[in-house]
N, C-alpha and C positions, 0 to 999 in steps of 0.2 A: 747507449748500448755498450757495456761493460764486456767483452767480449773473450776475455782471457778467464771470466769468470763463469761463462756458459759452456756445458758440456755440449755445447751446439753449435759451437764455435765458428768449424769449419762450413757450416752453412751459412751460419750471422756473416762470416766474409766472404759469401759466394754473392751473397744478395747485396751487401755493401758496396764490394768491387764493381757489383753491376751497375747499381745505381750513380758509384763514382764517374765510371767511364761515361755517364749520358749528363752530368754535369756539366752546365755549358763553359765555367771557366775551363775542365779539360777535355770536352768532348771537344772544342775548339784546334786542339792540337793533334789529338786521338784523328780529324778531320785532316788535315795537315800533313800526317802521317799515312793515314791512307791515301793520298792523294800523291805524296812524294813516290809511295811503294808502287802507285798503279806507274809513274814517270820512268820510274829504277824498272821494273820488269819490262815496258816498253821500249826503253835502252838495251838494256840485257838483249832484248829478245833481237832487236834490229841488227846490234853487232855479229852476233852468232849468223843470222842469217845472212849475213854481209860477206862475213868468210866461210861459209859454206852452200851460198846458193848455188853455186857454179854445180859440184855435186848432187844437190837434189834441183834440179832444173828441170821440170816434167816438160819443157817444152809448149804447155799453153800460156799465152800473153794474158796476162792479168790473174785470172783465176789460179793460175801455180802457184804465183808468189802471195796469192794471199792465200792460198794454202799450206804453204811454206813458214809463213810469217801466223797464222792462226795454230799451226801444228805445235812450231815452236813455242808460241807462249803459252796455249793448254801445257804443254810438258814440263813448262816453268813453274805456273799455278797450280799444277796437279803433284809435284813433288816435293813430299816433304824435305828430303833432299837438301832440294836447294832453294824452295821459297821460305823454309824457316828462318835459317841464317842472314839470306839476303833482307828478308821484311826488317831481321832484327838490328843488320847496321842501318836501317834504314831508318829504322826508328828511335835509333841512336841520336841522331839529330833533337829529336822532341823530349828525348827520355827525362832531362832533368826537370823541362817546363811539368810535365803530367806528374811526375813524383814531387816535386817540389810543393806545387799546389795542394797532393792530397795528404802530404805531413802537416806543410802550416793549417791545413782544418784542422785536422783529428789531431795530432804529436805536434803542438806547439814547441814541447820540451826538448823534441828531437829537433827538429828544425833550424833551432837556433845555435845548435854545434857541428851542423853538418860541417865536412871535411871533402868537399865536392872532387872527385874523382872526374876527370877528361875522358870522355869515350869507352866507358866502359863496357857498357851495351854495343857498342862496336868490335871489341876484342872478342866477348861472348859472342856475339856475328860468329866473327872468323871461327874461333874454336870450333863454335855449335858445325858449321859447315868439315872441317877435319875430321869431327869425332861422327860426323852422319855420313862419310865418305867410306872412314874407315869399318864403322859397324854394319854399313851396307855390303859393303864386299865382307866380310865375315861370314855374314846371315845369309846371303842371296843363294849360295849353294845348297845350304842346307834347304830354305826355302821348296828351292828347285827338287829337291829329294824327296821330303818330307810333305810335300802336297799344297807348292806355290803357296796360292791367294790365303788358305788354310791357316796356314804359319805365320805368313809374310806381314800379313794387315795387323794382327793382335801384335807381333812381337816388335814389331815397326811403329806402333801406339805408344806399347812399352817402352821401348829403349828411349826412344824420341821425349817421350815424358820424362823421364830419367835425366836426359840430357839438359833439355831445355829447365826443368829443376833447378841444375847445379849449375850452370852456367848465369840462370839469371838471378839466384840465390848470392851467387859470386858476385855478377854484378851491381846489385843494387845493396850488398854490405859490404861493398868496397867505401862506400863512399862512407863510411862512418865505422867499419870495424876493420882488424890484421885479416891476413889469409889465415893464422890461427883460432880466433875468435869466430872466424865465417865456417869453419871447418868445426867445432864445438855447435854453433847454435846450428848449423844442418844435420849434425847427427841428432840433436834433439828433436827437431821438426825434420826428421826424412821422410814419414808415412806422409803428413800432408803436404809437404812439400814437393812429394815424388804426386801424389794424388793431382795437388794444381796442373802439375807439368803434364801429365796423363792428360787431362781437360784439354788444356794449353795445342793438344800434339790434336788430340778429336777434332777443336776446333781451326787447326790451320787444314784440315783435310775437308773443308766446308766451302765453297767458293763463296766467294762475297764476302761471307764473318769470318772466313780468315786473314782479310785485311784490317781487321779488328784485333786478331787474336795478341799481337806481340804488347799492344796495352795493356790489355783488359790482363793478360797472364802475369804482367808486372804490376797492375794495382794488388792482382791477390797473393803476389811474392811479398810484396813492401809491405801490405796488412801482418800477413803470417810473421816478417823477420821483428815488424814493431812489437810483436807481441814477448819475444823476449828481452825481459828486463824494463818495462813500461806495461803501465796498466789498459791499454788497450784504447780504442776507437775514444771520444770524447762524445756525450751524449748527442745526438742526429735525428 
């Protein structure tokens, strides 16, 4: 599947990326990753209620604190916020083993000049979390004006798609282009790039397949960014 040469492109790597991610040499890590994220929000969630049960303390033995501890971590998993960012250093850890895998199939060529970049998907974490803090407080008022859940859901899809884009676009052509070159090939690919990231944001607002989402958005980054300057997937 020649990919760069179909005007159908962006579909051929939607199916691709999918069928990537259930690939047992990376579904194996994609597993791993979920698994480390559900450890990461159970941490998260325990310390927070650690330093604040004193305050929500409804005063029944057992059932408070697990409604304490259940409340918190729905607010974890249910926010874009702050389970994008967090899933994303988290998956930081695996990111090279599942990228790495799906060059040397498809992009032998790349492969073997990678220039491996340390935690880059970590940095993108932190960012993604600043720039979802700050655009949140931007938007929430107008939200609030403008008719909340109305506003709030489409343009919180958007931006979040947007975000997560550029972040992971940066990330995963770090390891092989400048912050120049990575800024050139995203102005070429912004519609689909901003499109994946849109997907990307849909599917972290999904319980369960948002433990999924921070792979599955970076196989269909690493497809899209090979397609500049390489001829595409190798036949599959």
């Amino acid at each position: 599947m020649q990919i760069i040469q179909s005007k159908y492109y962006i579909i051929d790597i939607l199916l691709l990326s999918l069928k990537n991610l259930f690939d047992p040499k990376v579904f194996k890590w994609v597993l791993y990753t979920t698994i480390a994220t559900l450890i990461g929000l159970a941490s998260i969630t325990f310390i927070i209620v650690y330093y604040v049960k004193d305050w929500l303390d409804t005063g029944i033995p057992f059932l408070g604190d697990f409604l304490i501890y259940g409340a918190t971590l729905a607010a974890l998993w249910g926010s874009t916020i702050l389970f994008v960012p967090i899933s994303t250093i988290i998956f930081a850890l695996f990111q090279d083993k599942i990228m790495d895998q799906v060059e040397k199939t498809y992009y032998p060529e790349i492969s073997q000049e990678l220039n491996i970049k340390i935690a880059t998907m970590f940095f993108a974490g932190i960012k993604l979390l600043g720039w979802s803090i700050l655009i949140n407080i931007i938007i929430f008022p107008v939200a609030l004006f403008w008719g909340n859940s109305l506003f709030w859901v489409p343009a919180n899809i958007l931006i979040t798609g947007y975000l997560i884009s550029k972040e992971y676009t940066e990330a995963i052509g770090l390891r092989k282009m400048t912050f120049a070159q990575i800024k050139e090939v995203r102005n070429n690919l912004f519609w689909p790039c901003w499109l994946f990231g849109t997907i990307g944001a849909l599917l972290f607002f999904i319980p369960l397949i948002n433990l999924f989402a921070a792979p599955f958005v970076t196989i269909l980054m690493l497809h899209t960014l090979n397609l500049k300057g390489f001829n595409g997937p190798i036949a599959d």
